[in-house]
N, C-alpha and C positions, 0 to 999 in steps of 0.2 A: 561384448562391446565395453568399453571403458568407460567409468564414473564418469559422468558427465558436472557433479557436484562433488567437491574436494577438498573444498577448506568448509568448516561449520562456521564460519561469518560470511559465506559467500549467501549472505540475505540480507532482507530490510530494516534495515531497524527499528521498525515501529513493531516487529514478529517480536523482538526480545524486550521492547518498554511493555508493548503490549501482555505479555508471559508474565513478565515481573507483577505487574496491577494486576493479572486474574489469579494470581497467586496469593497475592495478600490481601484479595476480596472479596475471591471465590473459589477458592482453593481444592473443593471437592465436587465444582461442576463440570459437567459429561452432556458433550457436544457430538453435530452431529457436521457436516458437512457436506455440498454437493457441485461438480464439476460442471460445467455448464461451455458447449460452445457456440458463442451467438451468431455466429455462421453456417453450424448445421455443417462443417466440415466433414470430409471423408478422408479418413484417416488411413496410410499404408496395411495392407496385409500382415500381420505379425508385429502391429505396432502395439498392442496390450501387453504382447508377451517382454517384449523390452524395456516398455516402464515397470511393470513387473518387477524385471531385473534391477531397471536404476531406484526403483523403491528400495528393492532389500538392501542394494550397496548401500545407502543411507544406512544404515545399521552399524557400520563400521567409521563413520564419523566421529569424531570428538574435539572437541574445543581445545587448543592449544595453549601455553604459557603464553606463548607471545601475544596471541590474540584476547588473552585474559587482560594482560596487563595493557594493550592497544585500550581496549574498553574499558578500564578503567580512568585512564589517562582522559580517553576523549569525554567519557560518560558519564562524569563525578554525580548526576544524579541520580542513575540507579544503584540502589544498597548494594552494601557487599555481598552478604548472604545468598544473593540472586548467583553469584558469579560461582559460588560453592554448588549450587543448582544445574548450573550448566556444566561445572566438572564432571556432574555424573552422572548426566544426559546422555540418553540415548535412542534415538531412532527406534520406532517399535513397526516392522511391516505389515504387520496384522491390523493398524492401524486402517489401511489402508486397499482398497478393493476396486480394481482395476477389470474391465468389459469391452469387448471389441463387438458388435452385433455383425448382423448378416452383410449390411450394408455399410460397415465399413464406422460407422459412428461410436465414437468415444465415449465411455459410462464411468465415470470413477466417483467414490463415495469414501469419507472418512468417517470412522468414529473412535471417542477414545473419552480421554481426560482432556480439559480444556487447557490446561497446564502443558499438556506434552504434543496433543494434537494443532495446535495453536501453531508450532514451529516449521506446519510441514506446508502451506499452501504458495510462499514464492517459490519456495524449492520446486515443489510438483511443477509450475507453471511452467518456470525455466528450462526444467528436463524435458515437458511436454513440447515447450516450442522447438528447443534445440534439437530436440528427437526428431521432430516431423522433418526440417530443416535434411537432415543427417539420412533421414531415411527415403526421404524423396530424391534427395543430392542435387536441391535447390542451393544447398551450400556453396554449392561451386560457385556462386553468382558473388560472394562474399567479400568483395575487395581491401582488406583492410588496409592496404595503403591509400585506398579511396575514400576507407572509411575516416583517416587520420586527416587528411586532407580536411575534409566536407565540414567535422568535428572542432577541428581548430578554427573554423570560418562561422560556424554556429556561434559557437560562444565569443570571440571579436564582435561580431554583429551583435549580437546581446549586449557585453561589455562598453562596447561602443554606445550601444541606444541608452546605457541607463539603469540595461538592466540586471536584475539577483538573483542567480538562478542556480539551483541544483538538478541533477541527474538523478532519473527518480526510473531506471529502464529495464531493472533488474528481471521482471514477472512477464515481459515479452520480449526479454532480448533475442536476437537472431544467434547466440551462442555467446560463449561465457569469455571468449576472446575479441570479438565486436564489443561486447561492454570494456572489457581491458583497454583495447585501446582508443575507446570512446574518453573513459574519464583521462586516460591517460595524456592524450590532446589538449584535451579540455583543462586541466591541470597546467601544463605548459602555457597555454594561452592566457590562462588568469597572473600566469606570473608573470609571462612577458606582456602582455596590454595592460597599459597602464590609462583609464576611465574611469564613466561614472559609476557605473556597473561594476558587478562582480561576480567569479564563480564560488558560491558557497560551499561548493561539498556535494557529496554523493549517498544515496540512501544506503547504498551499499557496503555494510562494514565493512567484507575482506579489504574491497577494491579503496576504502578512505583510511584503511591501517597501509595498503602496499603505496600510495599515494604521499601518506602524510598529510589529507585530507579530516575536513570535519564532516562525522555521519549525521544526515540528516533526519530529521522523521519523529513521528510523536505516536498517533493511532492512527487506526481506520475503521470501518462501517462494521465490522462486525462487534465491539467492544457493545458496541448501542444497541446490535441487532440481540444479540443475547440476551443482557437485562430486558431489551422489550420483551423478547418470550417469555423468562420469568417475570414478569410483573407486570405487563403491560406497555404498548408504544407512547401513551398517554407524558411519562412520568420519567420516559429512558434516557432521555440526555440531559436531563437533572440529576438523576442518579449514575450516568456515568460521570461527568463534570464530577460528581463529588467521590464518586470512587477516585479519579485520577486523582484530584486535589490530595487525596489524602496518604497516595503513594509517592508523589512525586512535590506535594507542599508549592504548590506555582511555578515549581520547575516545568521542561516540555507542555507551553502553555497554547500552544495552537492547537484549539480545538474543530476536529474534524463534523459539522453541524448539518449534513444535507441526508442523515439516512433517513427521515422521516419526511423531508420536504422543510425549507423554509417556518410558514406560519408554526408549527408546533415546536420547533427549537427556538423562535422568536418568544414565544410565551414562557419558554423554560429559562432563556438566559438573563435571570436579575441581573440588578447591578454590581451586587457583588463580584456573582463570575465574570461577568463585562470587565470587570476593573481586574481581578486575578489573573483571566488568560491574557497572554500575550497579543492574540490575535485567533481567525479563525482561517479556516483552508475552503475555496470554495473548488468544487471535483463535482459539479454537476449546474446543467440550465444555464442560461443566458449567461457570461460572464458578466457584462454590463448592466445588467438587471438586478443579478445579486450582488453586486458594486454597491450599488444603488439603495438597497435595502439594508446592506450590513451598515453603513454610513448613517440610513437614517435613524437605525435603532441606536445604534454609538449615541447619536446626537440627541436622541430621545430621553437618554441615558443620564446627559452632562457629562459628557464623556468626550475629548476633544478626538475623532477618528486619525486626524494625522497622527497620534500617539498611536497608533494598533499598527500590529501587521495584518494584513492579507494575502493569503497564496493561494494562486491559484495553481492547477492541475488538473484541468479537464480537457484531455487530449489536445494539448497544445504545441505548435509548431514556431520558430521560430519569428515568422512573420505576425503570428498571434501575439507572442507573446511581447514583442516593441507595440503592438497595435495599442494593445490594452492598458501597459507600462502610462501612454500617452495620458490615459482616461486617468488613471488609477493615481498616478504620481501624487497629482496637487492633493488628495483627499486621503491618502492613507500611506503606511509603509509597505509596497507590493512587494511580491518574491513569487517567482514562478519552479513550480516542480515539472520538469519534464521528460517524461519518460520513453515510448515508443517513436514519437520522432528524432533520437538520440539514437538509440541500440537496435532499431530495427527498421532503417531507412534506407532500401537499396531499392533502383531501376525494376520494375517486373517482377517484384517477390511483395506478394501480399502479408502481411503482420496475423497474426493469430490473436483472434478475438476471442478470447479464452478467460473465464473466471472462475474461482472457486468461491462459493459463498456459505458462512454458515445456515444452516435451514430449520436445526432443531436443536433444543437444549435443556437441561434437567442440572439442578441446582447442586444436587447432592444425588450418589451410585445409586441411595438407598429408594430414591423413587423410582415405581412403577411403569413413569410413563415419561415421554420427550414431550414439551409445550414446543408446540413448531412458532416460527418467527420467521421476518422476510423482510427485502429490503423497499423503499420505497424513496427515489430520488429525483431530483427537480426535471431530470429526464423521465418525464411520463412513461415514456418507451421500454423503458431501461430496469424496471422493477425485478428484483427477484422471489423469488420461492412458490409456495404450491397458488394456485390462482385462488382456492376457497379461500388459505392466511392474508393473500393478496387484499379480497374482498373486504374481510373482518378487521384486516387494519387499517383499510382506508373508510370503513363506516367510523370505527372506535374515533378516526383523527376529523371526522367529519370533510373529506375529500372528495371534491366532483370532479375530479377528472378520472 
Protein backbone atom coordinates (compact mmCIF):
# COMPACT_ATOMS: atom_id res chain seq x y z
CA UNK A 1 0.00 0.00 0.00
CA UNK A 2 1.29 3.57 -0.46
CA UNK A 3 2.49 5.97 2.27
CA UNK A 4 -0.26 7.38 3.31
CA UNK A 5 2.09 10.38 5.13
CA UNK A 6 4.58 12.15 2.66
CA UNK A 7 5.52 15.24 3.50
CA UNK A 8 7.06 15.62 7.38
CA UNK A 9 4.98 18.87 7.98
CA UNK A 10 1.96 17.08 7.12
CA UNK A 11 1.16 17.55 11.08
CA UNK A 12 0.07 19.90 13.89
CA UNK A 13 1.92 22.39 15.03
CA UNK A 14 1.51 22.39 18.42
CA UNK A 15 3.69 18.31 17.68
CA UNK A 16 6.85 20.74 16.67
CA UNK A 17 6.26 23.93 19.48
CA UNK A 18 5.59 21.22 21.56
CA UNK A 19 9.25 18.99 20.64
CA UNK A 20 11.01 22.35 20.80
CA UNK A 21 9.86 23.15 24.79
CA UNK A 22 10.49 19.39 25.82
CA UNK A 23 13.61 19.81 24.37
CA UNK A 24 14.86 22.69 26.20
CA UNK A 25 13.11 21.39 29.54
CA UNK A 26 13.40 18.13 29.40
CA UNK A 27 15.45 16.87 27.24
CA UNK A 28 16.25 13.43 28.52
CA UNK A 29 12.70 12.34 29.39
CA UNK A 30 11.24 8.87 28.36
CA UNK A 31 7.53 8.61 27.64
CA UNK A 32 5.23 6.16 27.42
CA UNK A 33 2.04 6.22 25.35
CA UNK A 34 -1.25 4.58 24.77
CA UNK A 35 -3.90 4.26 21.89
CA UNK A 36 -7.37 4.29 22.96
CA UNK A 37 -10.53 3.86 20.80
CA UNK A 38 -13.63 5.28 22.64
CA UNK A 39 -15.84 3.39 20.48
CA UNK A 40 -14.70 0.03 21.16
CA UNK A 41 -14.42 -0.18 17.09
CA UNK A 42 -13.75 -3.44 15.15
CA UNK A 43 -11.12 -2.98 13.08
CA UNK A 44 -10.66 -4.85 9.29
CA UNK A 45 -8.74 -8.29 9.32
CA UNK A 46 -5.21 -7.45 8.46
CA UNK A 47 -5.61 -3.94 9.63
CA UNK A 48 -2.45 -4.15 12.36
CA UNK A 49 -0.34 -5.62 9.77
CA UNK A 50 -0.68 -2.35 7.41
CA UNK A 51 -0.13 0.18 10.14
CA UNK A 52 2.75 -1.83 10.75
CA UNK A 53 3.76 -1.11 7.37
CA UNK A 54 2.68 2.71 7.36
CA UNK A 55 4.79 2.93 10.70
CA UNK A 56 7.93 1.86 9.17
CA UNK A 57 7.30 4.06 5.91
CA UNK A 58 7.57 6.82 8.33
CA UNK A 59 11.30 6.06 8.61
CA UNK A 60 12.01 7.37 5.32
CA UNK A 61 10.55 10.94 5.96
CA UNK A 62 12.64 13.89 6.38
CA UNK A 63 11.92 17.50 6.51
CA UNK A 64 12.73 19.43 3.42
CA UNK A 65 14.41 22.96 2.37
CA UNK A 66 11.42 24.20 1.51
CA UNK A 67 9.58 23.28 4.31
CA UNK A 68 12.52 24.57 6.60
CA UNK A 69 12.42 27.63 5.41
CA UNK A 70 8.17 27.69 5.18
CA UNK A 71 8.80 27.41 9.01
CA UNK A 72 10.93 29.68 9.49
CA UNK A 73 9.28 32.42 7.72
CA UNK A 74 5.85 31.53 9.43
CA UNK A 75 7.38 30.55 12.85
CA UNK A 76 10.02 33.34 13.86
CA UNK A 77 9.26 32.15 17.37
CA UNK A 78 10.78 28.82 17.40
CA UNK A 79 14.74 29.01 17.73
CA UNK A 80 16.84 28.12 15.05
CA UNK A 81 18.66 25.30 16.59
CA UNK A 82 15.19 23.38 16.65
CA UNK A 83 15.26 23.42 12.78
CA UNK A 84 18.92 21.90 12.73
CA UNK A 85 16.94 19.21 15.06
CA UNK A 86 14.64 18.24 12.71
CA UNK A 87 17.16 18.05 9.81
CA UNK A 88 18.22 15.11 11.44
CA UNK A 89 15.14 13.67 12.44
CA UNK A 90 14.07 10.45 11.98
CA UNK A 91 11.20 8.28 12.46
CA UNK A 92 12.34 5.32 14.79
CA UNK A 93 9.43 2.06 14.22
CA UNK A 94 10.48 0.48 17.08
CA UNK A 95 9.05 3.16 18.61
CA UNK A 96 6.07 2.01 18.06
CA UNK A 97 3.86 -1.52 18.70
CA UNK A 98 0.98 -2.29 16.93
CA UNK A 99 -1.94 -5.35 18.04
CA UNK A 100 -4.92 -6.68 16.24
CA UNK A 101 -6.80 -9.21 19.07
CA UNK A 102 -9.24 -11.90 18.25
CA UNK A 103 -11.99 -9.72 17.91
CA UNK A 104 -10.98 -7.45 15.78
CA UNK A 105 -9.83 -4.40 18.34
CA UNK A 106 -6.99 -2.10 18.07
CA UNK A 107 -3.89 -2.19 20.65
CA UNK A 108 -1.15 0.32 19.75
CA UNK A 109 1.52 1.59 22.57
CA UNK A 110 4.51 3.95 22.08
CA UNK A 111 7.67 4.31 23.96
CA UNK A 112 10.79 6.22 23.29
CA UNK A 113 12.45 9.63 24.15
CA UNK A 114 9.95 12.33 24.65
CA UNK A 115 11.87 14.38 22.22
CA UNK A 116 11.42 12.07 19.34
CA UNK A 117 8.26 9.98 20.27
CA UNK A 118 6.36 13.42 20.78
CA UNK A 119 6.22 13.66 16.66
CA UNK A 120 4.43 10.47 16.15
CA UNK A 121 0.67 10.74 17.66
CA UNK A 122 -1.27 13.11 14.66
CA UNK A 123 0.57 11.11 12.25
CA UNK A 124 -0.61 7.46 13.83
CA UNK A 125 -4.07 9.03 13.99
CA UNK A 126 -4.29 10.19 10.44
CA UNK A 127 -2.98 6.85 9.02
CA UNK A 128 -5.25 4.94 11.57
CA UNK A 129 -8.39 6.92 10.35
CA UNK A 130 -7.47 6.90 6.60
CA UNK A 131 -6.55 3.33 6.83
CA UNK A 132 -9.90 2.10 8.25
CA UNK A 133 -11.46 4.43 5.64
CA UNK A 134 -9.25 2.54 2.76
CA UNK A 135 -9.65 -0.73 4.02
CA UNK A 136 -13.38 -0.85 4.70
CA UNK A 137 -13.84 1.16 1.11
CA UNK A 138 -16.18 3.48 3.08
CA UNK A 139 -14.00 5.78 0.92
CA UNK A 140 -15.93 5.58 -1.91
CA UNK A 141 -18.55 7.63 -0.05
CA UNK A 142 -15.91 10.59 -0.38
CA UNK A 143 -17.12 13.28 -2.62
CA UNK A 144 -14.63 15.89 -2.72
CA UNK A 145 -16.29 18.09 -5.03
CA UNK A 146 -19.01 17.86 -2.33
CA UNK A 147 -16.58 18.20 -0.03
CA UNK A 148 -15.28 21.78 -1.84
CA UNK A 149 -18.68 22.69 -1.98
CA UNK A 150 -20.05 22.27 1.73
CA UNK A 151 -16.30 23.68 2.86
CA UNK A 152 -16.62 26.89 1.07
CA UNK A 153 -20.28 27.34 2.59
CA UNK A 154 -18.76 26.51 6.13
CA UNK A 155 -16.47 29.21 6.32
CA UNK A 156 -18.88 32.18 4.46
CA UNK A 157 -21.40 31.23 7.22
CA UNK A 158 -18.53 31.62 9.85
CA UNK A 159 -17.10 34.71 8.00
CA UNK A 160 -20.41 36.16 7.51
CA UNK A 161 -21.46 35.51 11.37
CA UNK A 162 -18.41 37.11 12.84
CA UNK A 163 -16.50 34.61 13.10
CA UNK A 164 -12.25 33.51 13.60
CA UNK A 165 -11.74 30.48 12.86
CA UNK A 166 -9.01 27.84 11.93
CA UNK A 167 -8.97 24.32 10.70
CA UNK A 168 -7.75 22.28 13.45
CA UNK A 169 -8.83 18.45 11.33
CA UNK A 170 -5.66 16.97 10.86
CA UNK A 171 -5.84 13.77 13.79
CA UNK A 172 -9.43 12.47 12.28
CA UNK A 173 -9.36 13.61 8.86
CA UNK A 174 -11.31 11.23 6.43
CA UNK A 175 -7.88 11.19 4.23
CA UNK A 176 -5.20 13.44 3.61
CA UNK A 177 -7.07 14.74 0.36
CA UNK A 178 -10.49 15.76 2.17
CA UNK A 179 -8.19 17.83 4.29
CA UNK A 180 -6.39 19.29 0.87
CA UNK A 181 -9.34 20.37 -0.35
CA UNK A 182 -11.12 21.36 2.88
CA UNK A 183 -8.46 24.21 3.65
CA UNK A 184 -8.09 24.69 0.11
CA UNK A 185 -11.86 25.99 -0.02
CA UNK A 186 -11.64 27.38 2.84
CA UNK A 187 -8.65 29.49 1.71
CA UNK A 188 -10.61 30.70 -1.30
CA UNK A 189 -13.41 31.84 0.77
CA UNK A 190 -11.48 33.97 3.14
CA UNK A 191 -10.22 35.80 0.20
CA UNK A 192 -13.07 36.19 -1.54
CA UNK A 193 -15.64 37.06 1.47
CA UNK A 194 -15.17 39.98 2.37
CA UNK A 195 -16.85 40.35 6.60
CA UNK A 196 -16.59 40.38 10.06
CA UNK A 197 -14.97 37.30 10.45
CA UNK A 198 -12.11 35.51 9.19
CA UNK A 199 -10.30 32.46 8.31
CA UNK A 200 -7.07 32.31 10.30
CA UNK A 201 -5.07 29.53 9.15
CA UNK A 202 -4.76 25.79 9.57
CA UNK A 203 -3.10 23.71 12.15
CA UNK A 204 -1.54 22.00 9.64
CA UNK A 205 1.89 22.87 8.40
CA UNK A 206 2.30 21.10 5.09
CA UNK A 207 -1.38 22.12 4.05
CA UNK A 208 -0.54 26.42 5.48
CA UNK A 209 3.03 26.23 3.62
CA UNK A 210 1.14 24.66 0.16
CA UNK A 211 -1.78 27.51 0.93
CA UNK A 212 0.20 30.40 1.91
CA UNK A 213 -1.65 30.09 5.10
CA UNK A 214 -0.64 30.98 8.90
CA UNK A 215 -0.15 27.49 11.07
CA UNK A 216 -2.03 27.62 13.84
CA UNK A 217 -1.45 25.96 17.34
CA UNK A 218 0.59 26.40 20.59
CA UNK A 219 0.20 23.04 23.04
CA UNK A 220 -1.98 20.30 24.14
CA UNK A 221 -2.87 18.08 27.29
CA UNK A 222 -0.13 16.07 27.30
CA UNK A 223 2.81 18.91 27.98
CA UNK A 224 0.61 19.15 31.59
CA UNK A 225 -0.01 15.40 31.61
CA UNK A 226 3.84 14.74 31.97
CA UNK A 227 5.07 17.17 34.52
CA UNK A 228 1.94 15.98 36.45
CA UNK A 229 3.56 12.48 36.54
CA UNK A 230 6.92 13.83 37.41
CA UNK A 231 5.87 16.01 40.06
CA UNK A 232 2.63 15.90 40.76
CA UNK A 233 -0.99 17.17 39.30
CA UNK A 234 -1.13 19.58 42.23
CA UNK A 235 1.63 22.19 40.69
CA UNK A 236 1.57 21.04 36.61
CA UNK A 237 0.23 23.98 34.98
CA UNK A 238 2.23 26.33 36.90
CA UNK A 239 5.19 24.49 35.99
CA UNK A 240 4.18 24.01 32.40
CA UNK A 241 3.18 27.95 32.09
CA UNK A 242 6.66 28.56 33.23
CA UNK A 243 8.32 25.91 31.07
CA UNK A 244 6.71 27.43 28.07
CA UNK A 245 7.36 31.02 29.06
CA UNK A 246 10.71 30.30 29.15
CA UNK A 247 11.07 28.83 25.56
CA UNK A 248 9.03 30.79 23.81
CA UNK A 249 9.39 34.36 26.30
CA UNK A 250 5.19 35.29 25.75
CA UNK A 251 5.32 34.17 22.30
CA UNK A 252 2.37 31.21 21.41
CA UNK A 253 0.57 32.55 24.58
CA UNK A 254 -2.78 30.53 24.50
CA UNK A 255 -2.58 28.36 27.03
CA UNK A 256 -4.35 25.10 26.84
CA UNK A 257 -5.84 24.96 30.81
CA UNK A 258 -8.55 22.02 31.10
CA UNK A 259 -6.16 18.77 31.82
CA UNK A 260 -6.80 18.94 35.27
CA UNK A 261 -10.32 20.51 35.43
CA UNK A 262 -11.01 24.19 35.88
CA UNK A 263 -10.75 24.90 39.84
CA UNK A 264 -6.88 23.68 39.95
CA UNK A 265 -5.64 25.57 36.92
CA UNK A 266 -7.76 28.48 38.35
CA UNK A 267 -5.44 28.44 41.49
CA UNK A 268 -2.34 27.99 39.43
CA UNK A 269 -2.98 31.05 37.00
CA UNK A 270 -1.50 34.32 39.05
CA UNK A 271 -1.64 37.48 37.54
CA UNK A 272 1.31 37.51 36.20
CA UNK A 273 0.66 34.56 33.66
CA UNK A 274 -3.06 36.20 33.32
CA UNK A 275 -1.31 39.22 32.06
CA UNK A 276 1.74 37.25 29.81
CA UNK A 277 -0.59 34.72 27.90
CA UNK A 278 -2.42 35.88 25.34
CA UNK A 279 -5.42 34.10 26.12
CA UNK A 280 -6.60 30.44 26.89
CA UNK A 281 -8.20 27.44 24.68
CA UNK A 282 -11.25 26.08 26.23
CA UNK A 283 -11.50 21.96 24.42
CA UNK A 284 -13.74 20.62 27.24
CA UNK A 285 -17.34 21.06 29.45
CA UNK A 286 -19.88 23.42 28.98
CA UNK A 287 -18.70 26.00 26.52
CA UNK A 288 -20.72 28.71 28.27
CA UNK A 289 -19.87 27.83 31.58
CA UNK A 290 -16.30 27.95 31.01
CA UNK A 291 -16.96 31.42 29.20
CA UNK A 292 -18.22 32.24 32.26
CA UNK A 293 -15.54 31.34 34.67
CA UNK A 294 -12.50 32.30 32.43
CA UNK A 295 -14.04 36.02 32.49
CA UNK A 296 -14.61 35.90 36.01
CA UNK A 297 -11.16 35.05 37.06
CA UNK A 298 -9.73 37.84 34.12
CA UNK A 299 -12.00 40.23 36.19
CA UNK A 300 -10.89 39.00 39.54
CA UNK A 301 -7.51 39.69 38.09
CA UNK A 302 -7.91 43.50 36.94
CA UNK A 303 -7.68 42.30 34.11
CA UNK A 304 -10.05 43.81 31.39
CA UNK A 305 -11.27 40.15 29.49
CA UNK A 306 -12.12 41.94 26.37
CA UNK A 307 -8.21 42.21 26.03
CA UNK A 308 -7.85 38.12 26.04
CA UNK A 309 -8.48 35.72 23.47
CA UNK A 310 -10.61 32.67 23.90
CA UNK A 311 -10.78 29.57 21.58
CA UNK A 312 -12.57 27.36 21.76
CA UNK A 313 -12.30 23.57 20.35
CA UNK A 314 -14.54 21.33 21.79
CA UNK A 315 -16.11 19.41 19.05
CA UNK A 316 -17.56 22.18 17.30
CA UNK A 317 -19.71 22.49 14.26
CA UNK A 318 -20.50 25.28 12.51
CA UNK A 319 -23.94 26.12 13.90
CA UNK A 320 -21.92 25.95 17.32
CA UNK A 321 -19.68 27.77 16.72
CA UNK A 322 -21.97 31.44 15.32
CA UNK A 323 -23.93 30.18 18.51
CA UNK A 324 -21.25 30.81 21.01
CA UNK A 325 -19.47 33.74 18.69
CA UNK A 326 -23.03 35.58 20.01
CA UNK A 327 -22.34 34.94 23.86
CA UNK A 328 -18.56 35.27 23.58
CA UNK A 329 -18.15 38.53 21.37
CA UNK A 330 -19.11 41.37 23.90
CA UNK A 331 -16.65 39.75 26.70
CA UNK A 332 -13.67 38.53 25.04
CA UNK A 333 -11.59 38.03 21.84
CA UNK A 334 -13.13 34.44 20.55
CA UNK A 335 -11.58 32.28 17.87
CA UNK A 336 -12.77 28.92 17.25
CA UNK A 337 -10.43 25.65 16.34
CA UNK A 338 -12.40 23.18 14.22
CA UNK A 339 -11.66 20.24 13.45
CA UNK A 340 -13.56 16.86 12.55
CA UNK A 341 -16.65 18.80 11.44
CA UNK A 342 -14.33 20.11 8.65
CA UNK A 343 -12.36 16.93 7.41
CA UNK A 344 -14.43 14.27 8.38
CA UNK A 345 -18.20 15.36 7.37
CA UNK A 346 -19.86 13.14 5.06
CA UNK A 347 -23.65 11.44 4.74
CA UNK A 348 -23.52 7.65 6.56
CA UNK A 349 -19.69 7.65 7.46
CA UNK A 350 -19.21 7.78 11.06
CA UNK A 351 -15.65 9.77 12.32
CA UNK A 352 -13.22 7.74 14.45
CA UNK A 353 -13.16 8.49 17.82
CA UNK A 354 -9.74 7.58 18.33
CA UNK A 355 -6.99 9.11 20.87
CA UNK A 356 -3.49 8.65 21.67
CA UNK A 357 -2.70 9.75 25.22
CA UNK A 358 0.53 9.89 27.11
CA UNK A 359 0.19 7.45 30.17
CA UNK A 360 3.62 7.15 31.58
CA UNK A 361 6.73 9.15 32.01
CA UNK A 362 10.36 9.18 33.62
CA UNK A 363 12.42 12.31 33.78
CA UNK A 364 15.67 10.94 32.82
CA UNK A 365 16.76 6.94 30.84
CA UNK A 366 18.58 6.46 33.94
CA UNK A 367 15.56 5.80 36.16
CA UNK A 368 14.20 2.49 37.05
CA UNK A 369 10.77 3.03 36.81
CA UNK A 370 7.76 5.17 34.62
CA UNK A 371 5.48 7.58 37.30
CA UNK A 372 2.25 6.87 35.43
CA UNK A 373 0.02 10.13 34.75
CA UNK A 374 -3.64 10.62 33.17
CA UNK A 375 -5.81 13.02 32.09
CA UNK A 376 -8.62 14.49 33.77
CA UNK A 377 -10.98 17.04 31.81
CA UNK A 378 -14.18 19.22 32.38
CA UNK A 379 -15.78 16.17 30.60
CA UNK A 380 -16.29 13.93 33.57
CA UNK A 381 -16.77 11.08 31.05
CA UNK A 382 -13.83 11.72 29.15
CA UNK A 383 -10.93 11.07 31.51
CA UNK A 384 -7.92 9.03 30.47
CA UNK A 385 -5.37 6.59 31.92
CA UNK A 386 -5.28 3.49 34.35
CA UNK A 387 -8.51 3.89 36.73
CA UNK A 388 -6.23 3.39 40.13
CA UNK A 389 -3.92 7.05 38.36
CA UNK A 390 -7.46 8.18 37.69
CA UNK A 391 -8.37 7.66 41.47
CA UNK A 392 -5.13 9.20 42.98
CA UNK A 393 -5.26 12.26 40.92
CA UNK A 394 -8.70 13.12 41.56
CA UNK A 395 -8.05 12.47 45.50
CA UNK A 396 -4.50 14.66 45.23
CA UNK A 397 -6.93 17.66 43.38
CA UNK A 398 -9.51 17.00 45.95
CA UNK A 399 -12.40 16.02 43.09
CA UNK A 400 -16.02 14.71 43.77
CA UNK A 401 -17.01 13.72 40.73
Amino acid sequence: MRPIITHFTDDDLYKFTMCCAVIDNFPRAQVRYQFTDRDGRVYPAGFADELRSQVKMLEDLVITDEEVAFMTRACPYIPTWFYSYLKGFRYDASWVTVEQDADGHLHLGIEGPWSGTILLEVKLLAIISELYYLMTGEDSAFDLGDTNTRSYGKARRLISGGCDFSEFGTRRRASFAVQDTVVKAMSECGKAIAGPGRFVGTSNVYFAMKYGLTPIGTMAHELVCAIAGMYGPQMANHLAMQAWSATYRGALGTFLYDTYGWDIFSLNFSEDYANMFKGLRVDSGDNYDQLRKIVEKYRSLGIDPRTKQIVFSNALTTDEALKINEVARPVCQPSFGIGTHFTNDFPGIRHLNIVIKLIEVKITESWTFFNKTCKLSEDHGKYTGDPEVVKRFREALYLEW
